[in-house]
TORKE-360423 format. One line per field, with one value per residue (C-alpha): residue in one letter; x, y, z. Coordinates in Angstrom, 2 decimals. Example, Ala and Ser with C-alpha at 12.3 -4.5 7.8 and 13.67 -1.06 7.14 Angstrom:
% TORKE-360423
r = [A_S]
px = [12.30_13.67]
py = [-4.50_-1.06]
pz = [7.80_7.14]
***
This chain:
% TORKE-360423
r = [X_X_X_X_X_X_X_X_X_X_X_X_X_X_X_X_X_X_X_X_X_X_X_X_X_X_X_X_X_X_X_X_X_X_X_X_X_X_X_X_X_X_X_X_X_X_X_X_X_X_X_X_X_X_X_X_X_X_X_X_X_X_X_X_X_X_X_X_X_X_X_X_X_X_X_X_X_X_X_X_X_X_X_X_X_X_X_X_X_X_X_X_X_X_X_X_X_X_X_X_X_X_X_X_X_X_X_X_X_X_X_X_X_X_X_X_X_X_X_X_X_X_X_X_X_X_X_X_X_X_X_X_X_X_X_X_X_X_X_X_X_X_X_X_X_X_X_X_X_X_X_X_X_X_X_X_X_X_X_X_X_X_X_X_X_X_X_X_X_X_X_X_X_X_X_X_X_X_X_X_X_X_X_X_X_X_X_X_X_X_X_X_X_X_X_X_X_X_X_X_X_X_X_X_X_X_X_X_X_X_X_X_X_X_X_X_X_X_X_X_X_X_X_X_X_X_X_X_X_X_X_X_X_X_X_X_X_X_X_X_X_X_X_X_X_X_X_X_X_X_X_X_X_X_X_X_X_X_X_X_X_X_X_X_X_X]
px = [-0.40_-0.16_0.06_1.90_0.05_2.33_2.07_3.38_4.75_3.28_5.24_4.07_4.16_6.39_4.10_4.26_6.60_4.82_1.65_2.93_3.11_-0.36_-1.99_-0.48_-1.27_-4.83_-5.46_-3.58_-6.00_-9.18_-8.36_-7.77_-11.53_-12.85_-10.84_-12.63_-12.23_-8.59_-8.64_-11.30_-9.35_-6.25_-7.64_-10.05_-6.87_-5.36_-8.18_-9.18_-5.27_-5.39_-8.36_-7.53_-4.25_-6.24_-9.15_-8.04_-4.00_-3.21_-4.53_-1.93_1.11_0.17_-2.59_-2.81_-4.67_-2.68_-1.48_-3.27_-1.11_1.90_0.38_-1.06_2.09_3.12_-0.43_0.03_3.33_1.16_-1.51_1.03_2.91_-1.20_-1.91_1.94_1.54_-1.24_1.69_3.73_0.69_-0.55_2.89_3.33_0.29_1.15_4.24_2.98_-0.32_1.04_-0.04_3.72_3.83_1.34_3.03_6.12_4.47_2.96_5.72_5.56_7.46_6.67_8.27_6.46_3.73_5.68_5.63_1.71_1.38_3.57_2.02_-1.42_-0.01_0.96_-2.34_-4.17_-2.43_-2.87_-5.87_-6.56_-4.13_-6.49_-9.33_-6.89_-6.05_-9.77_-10.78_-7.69_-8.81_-12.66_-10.64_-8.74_-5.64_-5.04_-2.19_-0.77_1.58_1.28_0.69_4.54_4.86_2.09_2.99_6.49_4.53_2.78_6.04_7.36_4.68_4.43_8.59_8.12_5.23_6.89_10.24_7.81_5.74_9.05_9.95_7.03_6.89_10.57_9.36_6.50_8.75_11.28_8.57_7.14_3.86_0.92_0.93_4.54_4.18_2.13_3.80_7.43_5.14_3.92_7.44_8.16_4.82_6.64_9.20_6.59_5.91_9.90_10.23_9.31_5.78_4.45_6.54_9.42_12.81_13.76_11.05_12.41_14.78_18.33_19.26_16.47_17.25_19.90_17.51_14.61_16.81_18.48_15.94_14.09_10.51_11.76_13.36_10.53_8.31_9.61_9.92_6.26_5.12_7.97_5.95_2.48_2.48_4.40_8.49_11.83_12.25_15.59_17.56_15.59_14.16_17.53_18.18_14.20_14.87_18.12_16.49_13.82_15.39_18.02_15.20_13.78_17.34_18.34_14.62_14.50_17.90_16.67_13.16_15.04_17.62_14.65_12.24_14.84_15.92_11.81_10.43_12.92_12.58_14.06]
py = [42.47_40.80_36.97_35.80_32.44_29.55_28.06_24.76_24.72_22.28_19.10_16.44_12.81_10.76_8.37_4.82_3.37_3.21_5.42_8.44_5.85_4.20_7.22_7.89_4.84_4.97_8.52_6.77_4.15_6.33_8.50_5.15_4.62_7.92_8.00_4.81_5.80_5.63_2.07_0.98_1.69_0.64_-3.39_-2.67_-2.39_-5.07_-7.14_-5.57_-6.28_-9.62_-10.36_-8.61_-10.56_-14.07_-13.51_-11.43_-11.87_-15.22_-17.67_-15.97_-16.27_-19.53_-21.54_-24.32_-22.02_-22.55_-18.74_-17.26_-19.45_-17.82_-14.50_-14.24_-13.65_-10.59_-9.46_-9.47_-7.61_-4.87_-4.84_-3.78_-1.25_0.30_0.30_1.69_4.37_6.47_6.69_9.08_11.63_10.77_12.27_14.74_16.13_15.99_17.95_20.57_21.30_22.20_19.60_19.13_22.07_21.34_18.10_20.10_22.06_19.24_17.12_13.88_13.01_14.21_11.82_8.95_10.25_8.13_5.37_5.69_5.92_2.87_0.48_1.61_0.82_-2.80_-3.48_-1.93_-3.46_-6.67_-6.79_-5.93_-8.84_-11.21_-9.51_-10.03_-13.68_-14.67_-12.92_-15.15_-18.25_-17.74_-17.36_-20.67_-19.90_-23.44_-22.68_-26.43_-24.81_-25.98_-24.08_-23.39_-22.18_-20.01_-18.57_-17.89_-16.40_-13.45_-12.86_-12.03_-10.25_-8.39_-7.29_-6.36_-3.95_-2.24_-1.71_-0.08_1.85_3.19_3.81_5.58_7.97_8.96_9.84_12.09_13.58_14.74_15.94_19.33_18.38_16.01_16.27_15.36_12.27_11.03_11.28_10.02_6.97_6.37_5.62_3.11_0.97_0.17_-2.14_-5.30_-5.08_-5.02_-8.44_-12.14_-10.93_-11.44_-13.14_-14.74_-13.38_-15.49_-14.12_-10.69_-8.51_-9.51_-5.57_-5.64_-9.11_-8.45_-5.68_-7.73_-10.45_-8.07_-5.72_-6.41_-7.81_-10.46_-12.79_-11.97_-12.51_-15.77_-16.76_-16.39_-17.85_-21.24_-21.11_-21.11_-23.69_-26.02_-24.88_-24.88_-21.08_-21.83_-20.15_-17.16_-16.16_-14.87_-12.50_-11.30_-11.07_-8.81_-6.78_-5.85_-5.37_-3.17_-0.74_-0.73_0.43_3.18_4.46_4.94_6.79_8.75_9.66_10.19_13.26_14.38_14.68_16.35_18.92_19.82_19.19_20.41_17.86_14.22]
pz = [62.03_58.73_57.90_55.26_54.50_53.91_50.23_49.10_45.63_43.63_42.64_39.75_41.10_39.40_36.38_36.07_33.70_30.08_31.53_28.44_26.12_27.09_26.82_23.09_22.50_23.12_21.49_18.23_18.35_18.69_15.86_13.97_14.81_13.67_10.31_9.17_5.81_5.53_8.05_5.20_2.36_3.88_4.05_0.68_-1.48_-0.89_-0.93_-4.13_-5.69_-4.48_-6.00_-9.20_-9.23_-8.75_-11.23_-14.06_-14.26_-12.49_-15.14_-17.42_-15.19_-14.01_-15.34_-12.97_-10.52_-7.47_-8.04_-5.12_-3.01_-4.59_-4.45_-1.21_1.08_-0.58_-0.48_3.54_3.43_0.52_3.27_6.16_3.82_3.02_6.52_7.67_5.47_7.10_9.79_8.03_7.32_11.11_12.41_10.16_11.09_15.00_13.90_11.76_13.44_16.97_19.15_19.68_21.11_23.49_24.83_25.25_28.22_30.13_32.31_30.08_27.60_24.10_22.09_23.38_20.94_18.01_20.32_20.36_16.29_16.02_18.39_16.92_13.91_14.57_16.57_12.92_10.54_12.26_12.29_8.88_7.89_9.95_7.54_4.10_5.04_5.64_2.45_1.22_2.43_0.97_-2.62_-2.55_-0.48_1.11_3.77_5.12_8.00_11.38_14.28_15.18_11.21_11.78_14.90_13.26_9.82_12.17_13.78_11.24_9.89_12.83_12.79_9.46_10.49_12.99_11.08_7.92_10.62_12.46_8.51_7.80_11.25_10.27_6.82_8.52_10.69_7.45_5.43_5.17_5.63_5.85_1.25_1.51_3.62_2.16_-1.65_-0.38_1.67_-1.73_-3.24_-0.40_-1.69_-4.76_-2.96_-3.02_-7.08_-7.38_-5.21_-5.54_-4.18_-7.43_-9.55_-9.07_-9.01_-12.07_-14.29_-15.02_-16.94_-15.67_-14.97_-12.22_-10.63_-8.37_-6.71_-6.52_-4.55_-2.70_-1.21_2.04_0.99_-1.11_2.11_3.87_1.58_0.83_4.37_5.13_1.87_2.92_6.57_5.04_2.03_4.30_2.10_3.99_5.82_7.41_4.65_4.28_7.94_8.98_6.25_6.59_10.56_9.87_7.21_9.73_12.87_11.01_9.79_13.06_13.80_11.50_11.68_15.52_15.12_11.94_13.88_17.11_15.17_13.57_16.55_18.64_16.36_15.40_18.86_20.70_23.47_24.84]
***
């Protein structure tokens, strides 16, 4: 007589809501923590243009040697753009190297791996701008904002980091590779030297003026600096607010096309 044993077939419990994401998340984070080189850098050269900026070229565009006030704001949005950047090369990477592949055959969902690059993102970048406005404040930055203007300047800070970051992983996912990334990421730096980061607006040739008023980094930038040295933000915060959560918009819809059609997966 034969006996068919009975078998049960196997069926995944249901996650938690944001356990995927968690877990991305986390793994972001760690490789953050073994590629110190590139978290180094991406604080170092900032530091090193803000200082550069302060010592050599600021008695020249202003000589009463408040400049690193002036200069300092845009150095936080340079800093986020640095740090943002490694994104693109990050996902790339994860797209190129097969991992994605991998995800696609476990029962979680695969494209909660961007989710995990961007919040690591925004957790590193922040930090580093804690590093970039201590190394600011050593120099002779003399912020007078209270408490609510400085709980508005990170805000803001921290929109504008995730709407570069989501930027930046949509850029990784459209390039060819890591190489690639990382040169079209590269472009996207430019947008703080062609705002009021540095100078203002008024200063240059008349042909680039409209741009430089025009693109995203110069509300913002002007917003934060307005919130810091104690200036009136209320008629530049909404435009900066706009700017940012419309990136954050057309990115997540650019990275969402992109992932589906390369990943192959919700």
């Amino acid at each position: 007589m034969t006996t068919l044993a009975s078998s049960t077939a196997f069926v995944p419990r249901p996650l938690a809501p944001f356990t995927e994401e968690g877990v991305f998340i986390r793994r972001a984070l760690l490789h953050s923590l073994r590629n110190t080189e590139s978290a180094v850098m991406a604080i170092m050269l900032p530091v090193m243009l803000m200082l550069l900026f302060t010592f050599v070229f600021g008695g020249a565009i202003d000589g009463s040697g408040d400049y690193v006030d002036y200069v300092v704001p845009g150095i936080i949005l340079l800093c986020a753009g640095f740090g943002a950047a490694a994104t693109a090369v990050s996902v790339s990477q994860d797209m190129t190297t097969g991992i994605i592949d991998r995800f696609r055959t476990m029962p979680i969902r695969a494209s909660a791996v961007l989710t995990g690059h961007i919040v690591a993102s925004l957790v590193r970048n922040l930090i580093a701008t804690g590093v970039v406005i201590g190394v600011a404040l050593l120099v002779g930055f003399r912020p007078n904002g209270g408490v609510v203007d400085w709980i508005a300047a990170i805000a803001l800070v921290a929109l504008y980091i995730l709407a570069i970051t989501s930027l930046f992983a949509a850029v990784g996912l459209a390039a060819s590779n890591a190489e690639a990334a990382s040169g079209y990421g590269f472009i996207l730096l430019f947008l703080p030297y062609l705002s009021s980061a540095f100078v203002p607006v008024e200063t240059m040739p008349a042909w680039l003026q409209w741009f430089a008023a025009h693109q995203p980094v110069t509300p913002l930038v002007e917003t934060i600096r307005a919130l810091l040295l104690g200036g009136d933000a209320s008629t530049r915060w909404p435009t900066a607010v706009a700017w940012s959560v419309g990136i954050i918009v057309a990115a997540s819809i650019w990275g969402a096309l992109l992932f589906r059609r390369k990943a192959g997966r919700r």
